[in-house]
C-alpha positions as a printed NumPy array, in Angstrom:
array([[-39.905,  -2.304,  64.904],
       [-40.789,  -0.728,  68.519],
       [-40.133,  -4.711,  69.644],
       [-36.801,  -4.45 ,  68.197],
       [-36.011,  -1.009,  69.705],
       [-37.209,  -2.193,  73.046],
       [-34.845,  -5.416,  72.927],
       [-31.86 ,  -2.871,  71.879],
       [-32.419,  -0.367,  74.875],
       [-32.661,  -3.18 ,  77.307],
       [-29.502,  -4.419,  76.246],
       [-27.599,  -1.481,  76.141],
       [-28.967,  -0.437,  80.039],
       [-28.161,  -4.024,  80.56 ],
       [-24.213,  -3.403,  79.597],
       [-24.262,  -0.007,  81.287],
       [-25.216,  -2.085,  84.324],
       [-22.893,  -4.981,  83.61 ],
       [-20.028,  -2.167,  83.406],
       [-20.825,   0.652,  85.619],
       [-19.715,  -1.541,  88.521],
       [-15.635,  -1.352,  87.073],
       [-15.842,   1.925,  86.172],
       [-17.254,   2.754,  90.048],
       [-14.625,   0.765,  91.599],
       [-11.582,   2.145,  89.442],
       [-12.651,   5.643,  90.627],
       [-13.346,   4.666,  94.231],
       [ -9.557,   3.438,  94.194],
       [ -8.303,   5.722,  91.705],
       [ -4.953,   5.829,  93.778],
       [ -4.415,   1.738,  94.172],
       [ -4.429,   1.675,  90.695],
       [ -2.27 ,   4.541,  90.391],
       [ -0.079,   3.044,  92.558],
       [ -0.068,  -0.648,  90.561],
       [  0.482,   1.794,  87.512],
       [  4.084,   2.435,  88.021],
       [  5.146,  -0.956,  88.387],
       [  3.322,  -2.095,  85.502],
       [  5.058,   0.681,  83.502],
       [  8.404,  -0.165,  84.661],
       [  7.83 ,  -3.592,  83.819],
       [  6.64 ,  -2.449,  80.058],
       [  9.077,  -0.349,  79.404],
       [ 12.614,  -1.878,  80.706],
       [ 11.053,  -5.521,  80.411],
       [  9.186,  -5.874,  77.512],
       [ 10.172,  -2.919,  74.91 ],
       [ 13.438,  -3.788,  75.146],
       [ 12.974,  -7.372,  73.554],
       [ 11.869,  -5.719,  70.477],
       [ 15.777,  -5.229,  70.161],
       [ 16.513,  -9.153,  69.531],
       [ 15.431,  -8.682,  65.939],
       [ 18.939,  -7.885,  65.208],
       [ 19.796, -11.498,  65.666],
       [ 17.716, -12.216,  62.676],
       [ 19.675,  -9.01 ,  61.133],
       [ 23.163,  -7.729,  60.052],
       [ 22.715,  -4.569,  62.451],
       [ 25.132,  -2.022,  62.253],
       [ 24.386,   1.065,  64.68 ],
       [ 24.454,   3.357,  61.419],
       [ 21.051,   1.826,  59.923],
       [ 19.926,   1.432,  63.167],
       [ 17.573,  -1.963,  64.452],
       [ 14.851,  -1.112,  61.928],
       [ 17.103,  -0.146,  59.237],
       [ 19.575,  -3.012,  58.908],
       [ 19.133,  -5.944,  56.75 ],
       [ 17.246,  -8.795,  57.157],
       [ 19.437, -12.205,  56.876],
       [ 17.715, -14.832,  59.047],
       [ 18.975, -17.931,  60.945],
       [ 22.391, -16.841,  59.485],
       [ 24.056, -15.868,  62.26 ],
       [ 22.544, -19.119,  64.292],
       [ 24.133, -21.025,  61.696],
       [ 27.522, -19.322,  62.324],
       [ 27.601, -20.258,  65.491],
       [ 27.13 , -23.819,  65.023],
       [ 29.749, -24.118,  61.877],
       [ 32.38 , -22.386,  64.437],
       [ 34.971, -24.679,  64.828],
       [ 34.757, -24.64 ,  68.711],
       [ 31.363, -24.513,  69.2  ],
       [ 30.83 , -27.694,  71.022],
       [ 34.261, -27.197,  73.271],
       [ 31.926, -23.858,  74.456],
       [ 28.791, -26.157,  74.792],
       [ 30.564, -28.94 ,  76.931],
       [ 32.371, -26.46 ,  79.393],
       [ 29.03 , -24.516,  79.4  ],
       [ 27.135, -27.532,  80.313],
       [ 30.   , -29.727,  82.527],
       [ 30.443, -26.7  ,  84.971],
       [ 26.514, -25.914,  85.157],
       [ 26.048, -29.562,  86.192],
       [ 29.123, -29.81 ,  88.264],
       [ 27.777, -26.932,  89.955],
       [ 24.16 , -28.102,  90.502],
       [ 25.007, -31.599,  91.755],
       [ 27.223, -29.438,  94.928],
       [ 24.769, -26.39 ,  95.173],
       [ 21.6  , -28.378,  95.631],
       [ 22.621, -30.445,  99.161],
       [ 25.232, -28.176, 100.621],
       [ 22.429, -25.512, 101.261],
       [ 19.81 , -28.302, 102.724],
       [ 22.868, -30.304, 104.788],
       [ 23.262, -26.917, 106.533],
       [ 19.794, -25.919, 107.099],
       [ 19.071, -29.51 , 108.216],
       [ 22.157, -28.802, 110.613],
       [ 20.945, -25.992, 111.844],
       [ 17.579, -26.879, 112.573],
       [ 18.743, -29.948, 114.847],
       [ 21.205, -27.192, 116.657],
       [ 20.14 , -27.008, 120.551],
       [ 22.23 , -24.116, 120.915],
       [ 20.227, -21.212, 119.599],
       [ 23.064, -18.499, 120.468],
       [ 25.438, -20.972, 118.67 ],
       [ 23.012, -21.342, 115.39 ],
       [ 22.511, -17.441, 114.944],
       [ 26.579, -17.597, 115.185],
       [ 27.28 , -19.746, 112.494],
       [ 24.592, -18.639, 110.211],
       [ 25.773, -15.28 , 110.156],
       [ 29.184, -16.488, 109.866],
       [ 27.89 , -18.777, 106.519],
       [ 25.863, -15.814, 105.104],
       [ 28.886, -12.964, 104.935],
       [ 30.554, -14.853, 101.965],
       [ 27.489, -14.34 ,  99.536],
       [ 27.648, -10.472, 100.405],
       [ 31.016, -10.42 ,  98.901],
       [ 31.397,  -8.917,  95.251],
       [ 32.737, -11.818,  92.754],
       [ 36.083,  -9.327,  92.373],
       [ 36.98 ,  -9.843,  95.764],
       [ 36.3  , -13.214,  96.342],
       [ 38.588, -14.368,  93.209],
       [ 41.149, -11.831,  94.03 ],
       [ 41.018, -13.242,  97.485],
       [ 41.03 , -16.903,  96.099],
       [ 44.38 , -16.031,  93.618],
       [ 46.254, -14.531,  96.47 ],
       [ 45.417, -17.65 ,  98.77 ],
       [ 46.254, -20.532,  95.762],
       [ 48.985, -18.319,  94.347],
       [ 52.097, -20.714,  92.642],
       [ 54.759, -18.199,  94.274],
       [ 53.446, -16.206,  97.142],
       [ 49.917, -18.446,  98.081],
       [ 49.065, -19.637, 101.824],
       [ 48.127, -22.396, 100.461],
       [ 51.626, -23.347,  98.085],
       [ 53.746, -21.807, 101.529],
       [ 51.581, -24.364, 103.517],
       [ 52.775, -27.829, 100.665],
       [ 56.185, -26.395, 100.881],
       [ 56.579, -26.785, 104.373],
       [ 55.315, -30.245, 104.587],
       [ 57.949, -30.733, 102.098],
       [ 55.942, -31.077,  99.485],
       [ 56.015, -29.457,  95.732],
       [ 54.224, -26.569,  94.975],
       [ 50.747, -27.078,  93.01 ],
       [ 50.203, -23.845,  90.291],
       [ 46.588, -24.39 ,  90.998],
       [ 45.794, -21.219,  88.9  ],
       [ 47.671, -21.993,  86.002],
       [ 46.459, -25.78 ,  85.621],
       [ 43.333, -26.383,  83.37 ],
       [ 42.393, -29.514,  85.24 ],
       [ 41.412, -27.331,  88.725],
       [ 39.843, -24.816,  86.774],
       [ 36.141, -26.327,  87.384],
       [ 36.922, -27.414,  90.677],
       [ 37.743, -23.853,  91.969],
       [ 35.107, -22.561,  90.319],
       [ 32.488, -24.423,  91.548],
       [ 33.864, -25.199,  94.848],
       [ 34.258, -21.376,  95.657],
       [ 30.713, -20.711,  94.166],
       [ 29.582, -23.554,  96.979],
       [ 31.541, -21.784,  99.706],
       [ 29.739, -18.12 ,  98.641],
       [ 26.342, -19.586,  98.107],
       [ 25.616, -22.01 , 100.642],
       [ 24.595, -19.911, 103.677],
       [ 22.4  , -17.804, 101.431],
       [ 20.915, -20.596,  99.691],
       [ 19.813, -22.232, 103.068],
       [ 17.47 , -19.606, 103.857],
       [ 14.824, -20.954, 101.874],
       [ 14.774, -24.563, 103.207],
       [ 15.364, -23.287, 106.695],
       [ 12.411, -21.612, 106.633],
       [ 10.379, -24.519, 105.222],
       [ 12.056, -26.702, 107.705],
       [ 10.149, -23.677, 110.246],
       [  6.876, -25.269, 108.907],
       [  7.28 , -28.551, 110.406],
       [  4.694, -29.656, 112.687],
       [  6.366, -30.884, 116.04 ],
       [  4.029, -32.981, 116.589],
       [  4.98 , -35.162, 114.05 ],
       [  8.873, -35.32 , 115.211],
       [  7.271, -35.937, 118.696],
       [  5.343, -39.026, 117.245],
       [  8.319, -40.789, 115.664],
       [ 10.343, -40.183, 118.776],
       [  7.632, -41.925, 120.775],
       [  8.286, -44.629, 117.953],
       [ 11.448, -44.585, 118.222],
       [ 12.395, -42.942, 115.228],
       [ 16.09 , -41.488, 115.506],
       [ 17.921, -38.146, 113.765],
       [ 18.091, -39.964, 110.721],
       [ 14.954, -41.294, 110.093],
       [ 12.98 , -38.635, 111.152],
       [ 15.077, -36.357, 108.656],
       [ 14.602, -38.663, 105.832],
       [ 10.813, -39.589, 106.666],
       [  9.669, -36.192, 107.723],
       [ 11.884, -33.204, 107.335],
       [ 12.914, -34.171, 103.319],
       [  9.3  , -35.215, 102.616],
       [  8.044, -31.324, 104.051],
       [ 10.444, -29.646, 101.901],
       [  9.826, -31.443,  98.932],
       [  8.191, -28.804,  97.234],
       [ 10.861, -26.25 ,  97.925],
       [ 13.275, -28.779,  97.154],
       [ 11.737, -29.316,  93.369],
       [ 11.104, -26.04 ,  92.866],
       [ 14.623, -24.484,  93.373],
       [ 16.052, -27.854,  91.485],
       [ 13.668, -26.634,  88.361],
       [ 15.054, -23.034,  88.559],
       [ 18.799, -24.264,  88.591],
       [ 17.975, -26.341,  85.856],
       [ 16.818, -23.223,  83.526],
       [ 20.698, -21.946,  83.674],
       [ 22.297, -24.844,  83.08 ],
       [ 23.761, -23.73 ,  79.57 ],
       [ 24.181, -20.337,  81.265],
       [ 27.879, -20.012,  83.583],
       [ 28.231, -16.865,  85.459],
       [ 29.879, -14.608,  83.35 ],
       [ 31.631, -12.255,  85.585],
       [ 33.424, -14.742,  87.681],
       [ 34.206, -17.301,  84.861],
       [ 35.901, -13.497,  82.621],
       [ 38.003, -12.894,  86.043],
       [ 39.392, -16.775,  86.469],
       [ 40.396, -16.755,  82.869],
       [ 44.059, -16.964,  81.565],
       [ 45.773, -17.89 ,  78.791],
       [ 46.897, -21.449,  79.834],
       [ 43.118, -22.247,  80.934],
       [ 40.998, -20.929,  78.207],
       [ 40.74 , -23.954,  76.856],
       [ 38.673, -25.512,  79.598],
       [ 37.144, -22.102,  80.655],
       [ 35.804, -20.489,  78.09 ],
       [ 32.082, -20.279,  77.747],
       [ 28.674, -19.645,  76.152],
       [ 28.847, -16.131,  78.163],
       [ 32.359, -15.171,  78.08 ],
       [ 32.496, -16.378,  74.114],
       [ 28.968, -13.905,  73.449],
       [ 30.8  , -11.08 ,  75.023],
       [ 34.313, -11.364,  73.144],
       [ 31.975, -11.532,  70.059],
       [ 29.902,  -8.651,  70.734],
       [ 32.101,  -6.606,  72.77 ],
       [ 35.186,  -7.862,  73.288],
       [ 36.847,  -7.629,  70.11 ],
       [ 38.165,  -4.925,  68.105],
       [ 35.065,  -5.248,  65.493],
       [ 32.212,  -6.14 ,  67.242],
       [ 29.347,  -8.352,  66.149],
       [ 26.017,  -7.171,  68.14 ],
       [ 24.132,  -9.543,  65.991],
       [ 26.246, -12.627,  65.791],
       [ 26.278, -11.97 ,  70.35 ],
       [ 22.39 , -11.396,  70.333],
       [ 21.891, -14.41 ,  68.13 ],
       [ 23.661, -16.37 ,  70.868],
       [ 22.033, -14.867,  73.742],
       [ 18.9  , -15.244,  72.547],
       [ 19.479, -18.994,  71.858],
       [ 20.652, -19.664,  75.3  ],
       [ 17.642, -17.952,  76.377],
       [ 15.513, -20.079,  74.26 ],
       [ 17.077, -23.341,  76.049],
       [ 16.785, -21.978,  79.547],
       [ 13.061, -21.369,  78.672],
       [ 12.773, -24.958,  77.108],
       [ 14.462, -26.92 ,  80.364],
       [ 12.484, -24.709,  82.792],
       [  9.135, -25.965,  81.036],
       [ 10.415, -29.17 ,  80.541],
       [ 11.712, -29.784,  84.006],
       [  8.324, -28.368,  85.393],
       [  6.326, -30.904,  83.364],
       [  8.109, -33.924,  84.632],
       [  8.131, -32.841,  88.037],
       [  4.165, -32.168,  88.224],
       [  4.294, -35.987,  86.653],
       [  6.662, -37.59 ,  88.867],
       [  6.147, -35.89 ,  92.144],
       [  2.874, -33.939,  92.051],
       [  4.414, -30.393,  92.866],
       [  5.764, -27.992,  90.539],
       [  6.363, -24.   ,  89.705],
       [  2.94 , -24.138,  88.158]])
């Protein structure tokens, strides 16, 4: 018995030991952790509490019985959406003007850091990337308000300019067939100068010497772009390809609501326009036939980030994680 006691009060001084450390830090540094508190809490409480509210998907919530209180129905509302008539016309404009947009938004933004970095004029450089940077600091209203006035069938710059040449005037807004187009095109014009930050900075991390080397070689612009400068952003490259992919059944929703008309609906209308008509939108709104939606484009976006992660740590050896 006093063996047994012994072997017990060693082992408990042993974990007073083992945790007395932690507990002497955490009060040492009371504030750091303090500080890390509030963040944490933030993230808990606006983050994470809030997904307890995409239950009602699985739910026929009404804001009477409340998200605890309303009935439980299932994959119901899932299977709504996919009896809906137009359900696939949302899918395929969804997913045509996500990969429109990724095949222009992925080399614009490296073209022009590229461009820049082989710029000898430094004053000229700092010119033109502040001049490419202002259009991302404009709000989506102004930009398509800006964009209708320009392409306008009676009044537009752009019509006044056909009409002159002697040429018919093009209702650009009121033609399904440039909807994408203007979309995507304007989105490239917006996002561009932002989106070479990244890869200009990357392109910062080149060594000289190696330029210096193939030059010696006699390497030109073009070779030593493909051979050096593509292969050292590589990993930026992949990664920002991977985090484009994880929206690609997601469309901006404010800018695709504000180019919408009648004559073009049928080409623009979307996963995220069609979720807030349903939820919002209409004069009876369905919160749990629009979370039900959400949450199942949120389950994709998950799905193609993880999946589009895996295959790039298989093909090319570099990845998000």
């Amino acid at each position: 018995m006093k063996t047994k006691q012994v072997t017990v009060a060693s082992s408990s001084a042993t974990t007073k030991k083992k945790t007395n450390p932690i507990i002497a830090e955490m009060k040492r540094n009371w504030q750091l952790y303090v500080m890390i508190s509030i963040p944490v809490i933030y993230i808990l409480v606006f983050k994470y509490y809030p997904m307890l509210g995409a239950q009602i998907a699985f739910k026929n919530y009404t804001p009477k019985n409340g998200i605890w209180g309303s009935d439980w129905v299932g994959l119901k509302h899932f299977i709504r959406f996919f009896n809906q008539p137009r359900c696939w016309e949302y899918i395929v404009n969804t997913v045509s003007i996500s990969c429109y947009s990724l095949v222009l938004n992925l080399p614009f933004p490296i073209i022009l850091a590229l461009c820049l970095d082989y710029c000898r004029s430094k004053a000229f450089g700092k010119t033109v990337q502040m001049v490419v940077y202002l259009p991302h600091f404009l709000s989506t209203v102004i930009v398509i308000s800006t964009m209708n006035m320009i392409l306008d069938n009676r009044v537009g710059v752009v019509n006044n300019i056909i009409q002159a040449l002697s040429g018919t005037k093009i209702d650009f807004l009121g033609n399904p067939s440039y909807f994408r187009s203007l979309y995507v095109w304007s989105g490239v014009w917006q996002g561009t100068g932002w989106g070479s930050i990244l890869y200009i900075a990357a392109l910062s991390g080149v060594d000289p010497q190696i330029h210096e080397a193939a030059i010696i070689d006699g390497a030109n612009k073009f070779r030593r772009i493909w051979h050096i400068d593509l292969t050292s952003i590589r990993p930026t490259i992949v990664i920002m390809t991977i985090m484009k992919l994880g929206t690609i059944v997601t469309v901006g929703f404010d800018k695709t609501f504000l180019m919408q008309n009648d004559v073009n609906l049928r080409v623009s209308e979307v996963l995220s326009t069609y979720e807030y008509k349903s939820g919002l939108g209409g004069t009876r709104p369905d919160y749990s036939y629009a979370t039900a939606i959400g949450l199942m484009l949120s389950v994709v976006n998950f799905s193609l980030i993880v999946a589009s992660n895996k295959i790039s740590n298989k093909l090319s050896g570099s990845g998000l994680w």
